[in-house]
C-alpha positions, 0 to 999 in steps of 0.5 A: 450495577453495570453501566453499559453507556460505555460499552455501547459508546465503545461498540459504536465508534468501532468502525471508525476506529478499524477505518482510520486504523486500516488507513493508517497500515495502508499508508505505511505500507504504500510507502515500504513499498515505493522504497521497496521498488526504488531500491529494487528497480532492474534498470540504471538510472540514467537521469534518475526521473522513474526511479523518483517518480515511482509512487506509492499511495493509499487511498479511502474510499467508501467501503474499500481502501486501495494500495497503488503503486505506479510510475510517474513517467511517461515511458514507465509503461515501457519499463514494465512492458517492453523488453520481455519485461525485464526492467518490470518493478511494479508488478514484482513488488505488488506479487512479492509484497501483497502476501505480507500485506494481507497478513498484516491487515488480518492481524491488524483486525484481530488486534481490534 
């Protein structure tokens, strides 16, 4: 005889599990991404503010969870706007990671 009290037990903690799982990854990968753009940033430090403000986080909420990656400066928008662009960190490092990300959370899920 089967008992399939487990089985279900299993079955129903399922998405909790793929949550915090997918939680887990985006925090991970909010944090690759903010050394990322550290290390990659087009212009030099001056007083070194917008380099250590550049922020990477990840946050859950109801049916979604979001990577963000953004400048804690007040003229970050001038460094990813102005100038032709040429001192843009964010949005290269969303474009040159967001392949790998997709392709890690799918893994994830066929893991689970």
């Amino acid at each position: 005889m089967f008992d399939f009290s487990k089985l279900e037990q299993s079955i129903m903690s399922l998405p909790q599990r793929i949550e915090k799982a997918a939680e887990a990854y985006g925090r991970t990968v909010s944090v690759k991404m903010e050394g990322e753009a550290k290390e990659n940033r087009p212009w030099h430090d001056r007083t070194a503010q917008a380099r250590q403000r550049l922020k990477g986080r990840c946050e859950k909420e109801p049916g979604k969870l979001r990577i963000y990656l953004s400048h804690g400066v007040d003229y970050g928008i001038y460094l990813e706007l102005a100038h032709e662009k040429r001192y843009a960190i964010i949005y290269p490092t969303l474009r040159k990671e967001a392949p790998e990300v997709i392709s890690g959370m799918r893994g994830l899920l066929d893991k689970i």
